[in-house]
C-alpha positions in Angstrom: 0.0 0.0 0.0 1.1 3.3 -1.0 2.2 5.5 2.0 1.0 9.3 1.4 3.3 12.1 2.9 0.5 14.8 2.0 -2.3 13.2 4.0 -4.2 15.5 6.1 -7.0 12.7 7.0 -8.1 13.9 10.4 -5.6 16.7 11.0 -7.3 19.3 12.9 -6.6 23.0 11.8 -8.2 26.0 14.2 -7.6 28.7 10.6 -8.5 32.7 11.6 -8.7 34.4 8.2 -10.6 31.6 6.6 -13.8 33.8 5.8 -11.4 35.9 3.5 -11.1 35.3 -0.7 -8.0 33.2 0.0 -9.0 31.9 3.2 -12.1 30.5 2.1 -10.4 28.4 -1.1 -7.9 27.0 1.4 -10.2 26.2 4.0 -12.2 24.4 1.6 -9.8 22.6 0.0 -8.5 21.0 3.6 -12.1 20.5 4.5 -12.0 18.4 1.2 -8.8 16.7 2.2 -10.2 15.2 5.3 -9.0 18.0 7.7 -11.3 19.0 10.9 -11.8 23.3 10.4 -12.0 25.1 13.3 -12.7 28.8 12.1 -11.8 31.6 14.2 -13.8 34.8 12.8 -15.3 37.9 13.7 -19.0 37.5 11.7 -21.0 34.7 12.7 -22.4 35.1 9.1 -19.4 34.2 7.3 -18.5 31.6 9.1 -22.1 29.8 8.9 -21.6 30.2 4.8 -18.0 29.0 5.1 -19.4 26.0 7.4 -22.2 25.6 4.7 -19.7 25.1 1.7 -17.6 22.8 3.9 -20.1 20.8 4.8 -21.8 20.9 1.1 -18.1 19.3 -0.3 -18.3 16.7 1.9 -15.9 18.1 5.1 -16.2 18.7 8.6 -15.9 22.0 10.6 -16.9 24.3 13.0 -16.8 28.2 14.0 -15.9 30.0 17.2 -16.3 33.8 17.4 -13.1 35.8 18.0 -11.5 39.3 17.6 -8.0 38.0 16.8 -6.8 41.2 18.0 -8.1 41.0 21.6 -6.0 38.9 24.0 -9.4 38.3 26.0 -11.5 37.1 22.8 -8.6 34.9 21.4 -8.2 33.1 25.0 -11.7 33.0 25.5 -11.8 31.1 22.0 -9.1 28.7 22.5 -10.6 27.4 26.3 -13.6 26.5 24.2 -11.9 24.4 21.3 -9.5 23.2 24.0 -12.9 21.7 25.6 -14.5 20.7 22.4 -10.8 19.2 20.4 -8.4 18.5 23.3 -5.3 19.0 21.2 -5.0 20.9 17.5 -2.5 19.7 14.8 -1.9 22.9 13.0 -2.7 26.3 13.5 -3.0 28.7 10.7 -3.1 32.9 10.8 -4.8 34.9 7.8 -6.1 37.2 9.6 -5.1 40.3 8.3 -5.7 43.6 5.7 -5.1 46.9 5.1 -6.7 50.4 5.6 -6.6 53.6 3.7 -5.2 55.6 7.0 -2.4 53.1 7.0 -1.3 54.1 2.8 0.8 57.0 1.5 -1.0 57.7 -1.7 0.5 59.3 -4.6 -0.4 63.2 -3.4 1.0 62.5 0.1 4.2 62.2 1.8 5.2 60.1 5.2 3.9 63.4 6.8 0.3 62.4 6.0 0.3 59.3 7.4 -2.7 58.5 10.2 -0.5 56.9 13.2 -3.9 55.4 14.7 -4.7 53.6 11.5 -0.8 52.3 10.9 -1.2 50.8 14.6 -4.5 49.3 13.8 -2.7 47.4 10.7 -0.3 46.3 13.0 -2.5 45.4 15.2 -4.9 42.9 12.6 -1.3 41.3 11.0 0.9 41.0 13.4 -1.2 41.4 16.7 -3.8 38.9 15.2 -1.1 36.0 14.5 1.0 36.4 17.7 -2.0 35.9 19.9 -3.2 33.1 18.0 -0.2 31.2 18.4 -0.1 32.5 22.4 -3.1 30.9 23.3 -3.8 28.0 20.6 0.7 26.6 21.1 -0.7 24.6 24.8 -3.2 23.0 22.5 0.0 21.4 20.5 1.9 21.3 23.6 -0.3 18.8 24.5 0.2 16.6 22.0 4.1 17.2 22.1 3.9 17.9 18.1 2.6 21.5 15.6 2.8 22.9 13.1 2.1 26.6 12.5 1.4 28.6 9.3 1.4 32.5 8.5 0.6 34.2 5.6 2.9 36.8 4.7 2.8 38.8 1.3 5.3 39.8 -1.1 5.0 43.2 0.2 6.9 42.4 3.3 10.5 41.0 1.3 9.8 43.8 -1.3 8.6 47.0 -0.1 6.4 49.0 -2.4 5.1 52.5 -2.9 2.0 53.0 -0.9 1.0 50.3 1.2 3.5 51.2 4.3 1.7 50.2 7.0 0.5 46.6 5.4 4.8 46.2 4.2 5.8 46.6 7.8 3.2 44.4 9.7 4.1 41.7 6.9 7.7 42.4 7.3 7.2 41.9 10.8 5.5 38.4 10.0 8.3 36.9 8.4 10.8 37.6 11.3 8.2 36.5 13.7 8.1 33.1 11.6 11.4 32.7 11.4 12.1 33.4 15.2 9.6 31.1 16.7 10.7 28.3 14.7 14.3 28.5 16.3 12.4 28.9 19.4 9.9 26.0 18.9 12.2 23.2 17.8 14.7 24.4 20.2 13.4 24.5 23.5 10.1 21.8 22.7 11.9 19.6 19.8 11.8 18.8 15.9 7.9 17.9 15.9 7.5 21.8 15.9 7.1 23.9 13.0 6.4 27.1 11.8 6.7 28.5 8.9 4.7 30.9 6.3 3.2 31.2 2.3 3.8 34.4 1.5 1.4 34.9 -1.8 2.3 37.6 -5.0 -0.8 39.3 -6.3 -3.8 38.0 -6.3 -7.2 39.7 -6.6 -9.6 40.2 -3.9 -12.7 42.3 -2.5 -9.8 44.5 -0.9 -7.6 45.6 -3.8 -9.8 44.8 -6.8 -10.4 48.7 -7.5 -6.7 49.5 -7.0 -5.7 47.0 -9.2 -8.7 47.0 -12.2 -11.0 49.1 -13.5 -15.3 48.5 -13.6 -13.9 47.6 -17.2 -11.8 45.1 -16.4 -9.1 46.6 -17.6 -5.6 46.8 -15.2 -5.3 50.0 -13.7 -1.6 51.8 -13.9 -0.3 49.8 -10.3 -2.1 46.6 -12.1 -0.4 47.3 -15.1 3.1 47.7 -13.2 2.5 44.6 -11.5 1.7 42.5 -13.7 5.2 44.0 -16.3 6.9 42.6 -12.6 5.2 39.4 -12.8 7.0 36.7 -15.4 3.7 34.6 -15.8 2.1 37.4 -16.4 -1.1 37.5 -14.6 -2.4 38.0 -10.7 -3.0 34.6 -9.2 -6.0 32.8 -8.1 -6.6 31.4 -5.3 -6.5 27.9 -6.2 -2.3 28.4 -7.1 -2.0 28.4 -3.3 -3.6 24.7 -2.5 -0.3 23.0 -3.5 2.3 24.8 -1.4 -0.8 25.0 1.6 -1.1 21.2 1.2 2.7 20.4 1.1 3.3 22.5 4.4 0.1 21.5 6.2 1.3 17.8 5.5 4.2 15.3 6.6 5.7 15.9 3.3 7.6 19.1 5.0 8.5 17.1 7.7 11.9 18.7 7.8 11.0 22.3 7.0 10.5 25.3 9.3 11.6 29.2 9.2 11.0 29.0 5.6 8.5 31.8 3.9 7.4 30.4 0.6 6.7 32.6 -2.3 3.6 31.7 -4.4 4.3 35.0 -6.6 4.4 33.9 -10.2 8.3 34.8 -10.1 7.3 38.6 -9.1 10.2 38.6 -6.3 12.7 36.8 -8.5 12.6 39.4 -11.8 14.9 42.6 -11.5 12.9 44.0 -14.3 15.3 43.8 -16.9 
């Protein structure tokens, strides 16, 4: 009998983010693969349609609600699923976003910037993974075994005009994914992972308008992205389901600190 290093039969996943464009493809797609869903999400309404589709292809899940940015919410959250689950397998944080306080447009300078909305962006990315991992790691501890994913972005290893506050919260991801690893498989052994998918440009509700026209056609950024993109196009969400099901699984048994790039070769072309 064939053995099957990207198995996630029965692998339980407690997901924040999962009511997102992205989220909800990936969420689905473990569902699909046999995983247990645990959503963690601020609008019971999302998750009961993200419970619906998961139950509609077949999976299993269920929703807790939680403001990944309040310490009180996230532990409040993770007593319950410790009561309901016991022990989690894998935690993963895509929570996150951007707001227009938090963006030096074209007409502004560093001067304009809205200091309340930067720390609010900080607060949802890097704020809404650390605690998270805080309160959900005893859950793993338990079982003497995790593994945790982040999502990064390409704006965090490649910083680009406009969206400062999003860049440095994502920037600050990537070292947080990096450091815990060291700290993880250090001090509580090689069962413990971490590591983070850190997507190019793909479209969702959030940057749709920056990026196309009611058209269709690519605005001026879309157009500069996609002229810094060798496959030439934004990606769907579906492009992520390999790499997501590759680090989920035992097949990256013997990787952690890593932040993968699912970019369509944007970080690896100089432009020339």
């Amino acid at each position: 009998m064939k053995s099957n290093l990207f198995d996630l039969s029965g692998k339980k996943i407690v997901f924040s983010g999962a009511t997102g464009v992205l989220g909800h493809t990936m969420s689905l797609h473990l569902a699909k693969e046999g995983a247990e869903i645990i959503i963690l999400g601020r609008t019971e309404s999302k998750m009961t349609q993200l419970l619906s589709d998961i139950e509609l292809a077949g999976g299993t899940g269920s929703g807790y609600r939680c403001n990944v940015t309040d310490p009180i919410s996230v532990e409040n959250a993770a007593k319950r699923i410790a009561s309901d689950y016991g022990t989690i397998d894998i935690l993963i944080n895509a929570a996150g976003g951007n707001m227009p306080g938090a963006v030096i447009t074209p007409d502004q300078n560093f001067l304009d910037l809205d200091t309340a909305s930067l720390k609010n962006v900080i607060d949802l990315n890097y704020m809404g993974t650390v605690l998270p991992i805080k309160f959900i790691l005893p859950l793993m501890l338990k079982n003497n075994k995790g593994n945790i994913l982040n999502i990064s972005s390409m704006a965090a290893s490649r910083p680009m005009t406009r969206v400062m506050g999003y860049a440095s919260a994502k920037a600050a991801i990537d070292n947080l994914t990096k450091w815990l690893s060291i700290e993880l498989a250090l001090k509580h052994g090689p069962d413990f992972r971490v590591n983070a998918l850190a997507p190019g440009f793909f479209l969702t509700e959030q940057n749709r308008t920056l990026l196309t026209q009611s058209t269709g056609e690519l605005t001026t950024r879309g157009k500069q992205i996609i002229a810094h993109t060798p496959m030439n196009r934004f990606g769907k969400p579906e492009d992520l389901l390999g790499a997501l099901q590759w680090l989920c699984s035992d097949a990256s048994a013997f990787v952690t600190g890593s932040v993968i790039a699912v970019d369509g070769g944007f970080s690896a072309y100089s432009g020339v």
